[in-house]
N, C-alpha and C positions, 0 to 999 in steps of 0.2 A: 304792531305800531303802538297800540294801548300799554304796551310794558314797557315801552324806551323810556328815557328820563326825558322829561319836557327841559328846555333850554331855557326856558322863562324863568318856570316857578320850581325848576328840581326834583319835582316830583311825577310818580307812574301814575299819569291817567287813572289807569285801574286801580289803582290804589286811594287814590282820590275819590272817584264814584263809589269806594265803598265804604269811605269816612259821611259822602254827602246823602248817601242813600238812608243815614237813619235819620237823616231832618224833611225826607219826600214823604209827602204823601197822596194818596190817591186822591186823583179827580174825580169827584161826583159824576153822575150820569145825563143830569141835565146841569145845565148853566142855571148859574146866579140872575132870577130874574132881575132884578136890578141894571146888571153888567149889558142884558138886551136891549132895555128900553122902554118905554111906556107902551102896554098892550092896548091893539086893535080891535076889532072885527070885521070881516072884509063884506061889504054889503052885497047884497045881491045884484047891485050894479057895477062891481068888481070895481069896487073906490072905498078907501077910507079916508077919514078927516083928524088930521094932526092941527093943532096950534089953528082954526077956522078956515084950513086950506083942505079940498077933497084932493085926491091922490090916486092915481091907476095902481090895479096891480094887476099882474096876467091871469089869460084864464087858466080856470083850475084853483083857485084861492076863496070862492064863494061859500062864507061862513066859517073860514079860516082864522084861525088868530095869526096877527103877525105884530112885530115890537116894532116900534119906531125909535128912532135918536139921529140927533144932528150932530154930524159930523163936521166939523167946519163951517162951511157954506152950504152944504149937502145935506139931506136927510136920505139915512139908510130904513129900510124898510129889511126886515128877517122876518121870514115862515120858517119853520120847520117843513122839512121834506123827508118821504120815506126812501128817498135814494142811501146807497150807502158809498 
């Protein structure tokens, strides 16, 4: 499928990914702190405080760092986890 000629743009897929492949480059290993959020500490009463508001997070997160950012109307909270 990758060798037919696309009907759009006239060209082979494949042939294209090997023009685009020398402007890729590898993603780093961790994220752009920045891109996560403003960093936490998850207290030992499994809360942190964003913006003078305290916050739940589950257990298993005590003494965790985790990033906040608002999403909209939403504030996302991220941990890192060793799941893969």
């Amino acid at each position: 499928m990758n060798t037919r000629r696309h009907r759009a743009t006239g060209q082979i897929p494949a042939d294209r990914l090997d023009i685009e492949r020398t402007t890729l480059h590898v993603l780093p290993a961790e994220p752009l702190a920045f891109a996560l959020g403003e960093e936490r500490l998850v207290g030992s009463d499994r809360t942190i405080s964003f913006q003078a508001v305290r916050y739940s997070t589950p257990p298993g997160y005590t003494g965790a760092r985790v990033w906040c950012r608002v999403l909209g109307e939403e504030l996302s909270i991220t941990a890192r986890t060793h799941s893969r």
